[in-house]
C-alpha positions as CSV (number, residue, x, y, z in Angstrom):
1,X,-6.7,-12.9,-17.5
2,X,-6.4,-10.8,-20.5
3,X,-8.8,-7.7,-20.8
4,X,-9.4,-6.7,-24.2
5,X,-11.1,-3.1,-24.6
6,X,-13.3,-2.7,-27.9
7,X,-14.3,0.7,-29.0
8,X,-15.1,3.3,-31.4
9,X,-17.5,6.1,-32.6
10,X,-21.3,5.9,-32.9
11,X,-22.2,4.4,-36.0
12,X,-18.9,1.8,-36.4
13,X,-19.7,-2.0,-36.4
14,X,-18.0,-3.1,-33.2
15,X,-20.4,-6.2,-32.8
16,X,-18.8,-7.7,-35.9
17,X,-15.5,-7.2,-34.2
18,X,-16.2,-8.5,-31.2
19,X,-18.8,-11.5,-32.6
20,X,-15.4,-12.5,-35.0
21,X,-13.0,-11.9,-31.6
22,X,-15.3,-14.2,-29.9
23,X,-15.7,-16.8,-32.3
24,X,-12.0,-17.1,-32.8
25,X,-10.9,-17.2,-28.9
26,X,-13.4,-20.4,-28.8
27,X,-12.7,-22.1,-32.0
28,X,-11.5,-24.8,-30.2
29,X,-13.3,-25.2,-27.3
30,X,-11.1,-24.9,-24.5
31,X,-10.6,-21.1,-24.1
32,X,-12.8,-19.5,-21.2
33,X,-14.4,-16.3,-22.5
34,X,-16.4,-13.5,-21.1
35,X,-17.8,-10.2,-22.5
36,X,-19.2,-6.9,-21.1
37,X,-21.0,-4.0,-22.9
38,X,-21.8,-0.9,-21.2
39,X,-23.6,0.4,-24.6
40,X,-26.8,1.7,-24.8
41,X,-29.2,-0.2,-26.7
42,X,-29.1,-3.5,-28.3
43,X,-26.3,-5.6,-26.7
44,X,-23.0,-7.0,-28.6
45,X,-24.9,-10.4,-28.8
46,X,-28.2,-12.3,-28.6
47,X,-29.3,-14.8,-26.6
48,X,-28.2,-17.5,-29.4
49,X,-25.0,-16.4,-29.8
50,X,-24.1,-16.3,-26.6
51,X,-25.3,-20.0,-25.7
52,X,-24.3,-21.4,-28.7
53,X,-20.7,-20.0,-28.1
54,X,-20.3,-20.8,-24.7
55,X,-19.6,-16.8,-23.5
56,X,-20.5,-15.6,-19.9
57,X,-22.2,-12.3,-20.9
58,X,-22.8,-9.3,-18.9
59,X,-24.3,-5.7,-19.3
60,X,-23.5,-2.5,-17.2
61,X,-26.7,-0.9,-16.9
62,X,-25.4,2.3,-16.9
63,X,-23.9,2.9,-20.0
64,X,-21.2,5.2,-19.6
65,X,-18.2,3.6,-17.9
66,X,-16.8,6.6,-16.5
67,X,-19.5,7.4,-14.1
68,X,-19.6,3.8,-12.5
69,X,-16.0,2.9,-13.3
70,X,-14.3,2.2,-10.2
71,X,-17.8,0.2,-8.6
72,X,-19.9,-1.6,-11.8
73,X,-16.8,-2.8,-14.1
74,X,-14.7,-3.7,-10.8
75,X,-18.2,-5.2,-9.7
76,X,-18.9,-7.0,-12.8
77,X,-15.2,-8.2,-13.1
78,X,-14.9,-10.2,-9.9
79,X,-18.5,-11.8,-10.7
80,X,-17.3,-12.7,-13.3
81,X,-13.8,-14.3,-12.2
82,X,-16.0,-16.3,-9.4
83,X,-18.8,-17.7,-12.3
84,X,-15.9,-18.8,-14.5
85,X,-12.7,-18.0,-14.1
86,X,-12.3,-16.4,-18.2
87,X,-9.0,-16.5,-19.6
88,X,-10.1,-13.4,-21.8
89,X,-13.0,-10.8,-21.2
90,X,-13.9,-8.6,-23.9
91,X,-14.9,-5.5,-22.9
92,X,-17.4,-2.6,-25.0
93,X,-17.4,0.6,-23.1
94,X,-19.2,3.6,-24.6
95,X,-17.2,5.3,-27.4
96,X,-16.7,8.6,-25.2
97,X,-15.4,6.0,-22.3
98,X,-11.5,7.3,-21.6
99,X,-9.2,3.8,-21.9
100,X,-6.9,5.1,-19.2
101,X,-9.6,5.0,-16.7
102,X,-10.2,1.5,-17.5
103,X,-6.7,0.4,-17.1
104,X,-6.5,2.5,-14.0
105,X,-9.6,0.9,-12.1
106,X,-8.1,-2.7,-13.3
107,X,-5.0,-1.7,-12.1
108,X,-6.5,-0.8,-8.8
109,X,-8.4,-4.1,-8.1
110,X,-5.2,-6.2,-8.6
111,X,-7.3,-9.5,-7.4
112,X,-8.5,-9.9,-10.7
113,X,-4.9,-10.9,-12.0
114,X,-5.7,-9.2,-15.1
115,X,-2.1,-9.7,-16.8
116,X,-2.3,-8.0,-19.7
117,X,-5.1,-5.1,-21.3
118,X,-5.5,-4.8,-25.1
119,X,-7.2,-2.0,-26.2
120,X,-8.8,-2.3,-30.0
121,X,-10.2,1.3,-31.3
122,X,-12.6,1.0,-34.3
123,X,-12.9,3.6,-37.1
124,X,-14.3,4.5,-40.4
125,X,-12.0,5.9,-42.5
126,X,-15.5,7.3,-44.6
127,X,-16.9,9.4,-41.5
128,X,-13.9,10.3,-39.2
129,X,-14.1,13.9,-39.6
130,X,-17.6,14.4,-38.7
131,X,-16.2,12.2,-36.2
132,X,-13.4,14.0,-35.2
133,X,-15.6,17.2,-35.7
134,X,-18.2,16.4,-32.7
135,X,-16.2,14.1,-30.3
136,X,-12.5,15.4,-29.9
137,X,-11.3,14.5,-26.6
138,X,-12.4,10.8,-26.6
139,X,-10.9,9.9,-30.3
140,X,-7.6,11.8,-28.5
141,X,-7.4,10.0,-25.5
142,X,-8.1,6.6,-27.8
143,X,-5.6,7.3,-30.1
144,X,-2.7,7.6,-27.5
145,X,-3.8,4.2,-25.8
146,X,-4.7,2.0,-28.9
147,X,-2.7,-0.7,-29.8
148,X,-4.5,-2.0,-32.3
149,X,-7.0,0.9,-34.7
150,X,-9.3,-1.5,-37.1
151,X,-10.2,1.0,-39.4
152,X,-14.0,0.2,-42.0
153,X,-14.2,2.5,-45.3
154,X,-10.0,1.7,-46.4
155,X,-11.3,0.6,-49.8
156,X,-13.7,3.2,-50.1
157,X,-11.3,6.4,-49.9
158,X,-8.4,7.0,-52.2
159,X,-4.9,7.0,-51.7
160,X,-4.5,10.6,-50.9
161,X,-7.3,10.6,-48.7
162,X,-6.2,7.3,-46.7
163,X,-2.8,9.5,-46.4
164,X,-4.6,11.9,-45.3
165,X,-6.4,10.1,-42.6
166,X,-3.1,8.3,-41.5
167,X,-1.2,12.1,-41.2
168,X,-4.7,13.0,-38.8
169,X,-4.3,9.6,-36.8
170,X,-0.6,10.1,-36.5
171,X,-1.0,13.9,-35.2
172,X,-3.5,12.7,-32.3
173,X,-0.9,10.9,-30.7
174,X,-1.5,7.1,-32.5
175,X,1.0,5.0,-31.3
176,X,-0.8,1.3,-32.2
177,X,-1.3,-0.5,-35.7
178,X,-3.4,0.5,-38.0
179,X,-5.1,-2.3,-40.1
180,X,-7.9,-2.1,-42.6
181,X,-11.8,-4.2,-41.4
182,X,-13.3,-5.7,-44.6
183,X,-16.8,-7.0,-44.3
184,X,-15.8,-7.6,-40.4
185,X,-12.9,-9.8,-41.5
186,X,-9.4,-8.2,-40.3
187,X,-6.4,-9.3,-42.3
188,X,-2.7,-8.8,-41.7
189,X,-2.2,-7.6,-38.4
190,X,0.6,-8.8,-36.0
191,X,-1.4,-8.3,-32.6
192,X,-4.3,-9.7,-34.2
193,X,-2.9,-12.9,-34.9
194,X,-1.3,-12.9,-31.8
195,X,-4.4,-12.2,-29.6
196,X,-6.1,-15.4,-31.1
């Protein structure tokens, strides 16, 4: 199964994300997908969505990943695998939820046969120093494991401000692509393409 990680600061629209990841893993019909939030709040999806997309849906109750890691998620997981056997699960932790803890605990419960984890970060080009400003060690640990950074606000900033923000993403340690989200709709990306 492929496990693919979702996340990003409060206030970034990861439902749109995850509602157009969704939409496009099932576009035909025949691809098995499952998704789990652990955010506080409204879930990723309503009731409608999830029915008329054919999704197995769970919540961690918890909402922080990293206090229930190792039990809820590996929990949830294997529940999961039984119900339907998903060739993709789509995962929203938290945004302060450390992506190498994840990887670790799916390492650990090698039952699952989760082959390969994709981990999507979502910013906003518009807000990522206050960002930055209030939740350093997260956004660091996310920019060292993102593969993929889906970044709101590109159009909105100029060019020496989107150099800017590249020089800041670069100095935390980004190793993945960076590609621009216009309304919800990502465009041009490699990894992207290849995930659908």
């Amino acid at each position: 199964m492929h496990f693919i990680i979702v996340s990003g600061s409060l206030g970034v629209d990861r439902h749109s994300i995850i509602r157009g990841l969704m939409r496009s893993l099932r576009s035909d019909g025949s691809r098995r997908v499952a998704v789990i939030s652990s955010q506080h709040g409204e879930p990723c999806m309503d009731d409608s969505f999830i029915s008329d997309n054919g999704v197995l849906a769970r919540d961690m109750k918890g909402g922080c990943v990293s206090c229930s890691l190792k039990t809820d998620l590996v929990s949830i997981m294997r529940e999961i695998h039984l119900q339907g056997r998903p060739e993709f699960v789509i995962f929203e932790p938290s945004g302060t939820t450390d992506p190498g803890k994840v990887k670790d605990a799916l390492d650990d419960a090698v039952d699952l046969d989760v082959h390969k984890v994709t981990f999507i970060l979502v910013l906003d080009a518009c807000t990522f120093e206050k960002t930055w400003s209030m939740f350093q060690r997260p956004l660091r640990n996310h920019m060292r494991e993102a593969d993929l950074v889906l970044v709101y606000g590109w159009e909105d900033i100029s060019d020496e401000d989107r150099h800017r923000f590249m020089g800041r993403l670069v100095s935390l340690g980004l190793q993945g692509e960076v590609v621009p989200v216009t309304d919800g709709h990502v465009n041009g990306s490699a990894l992207w393409t290849e995930l659908l």
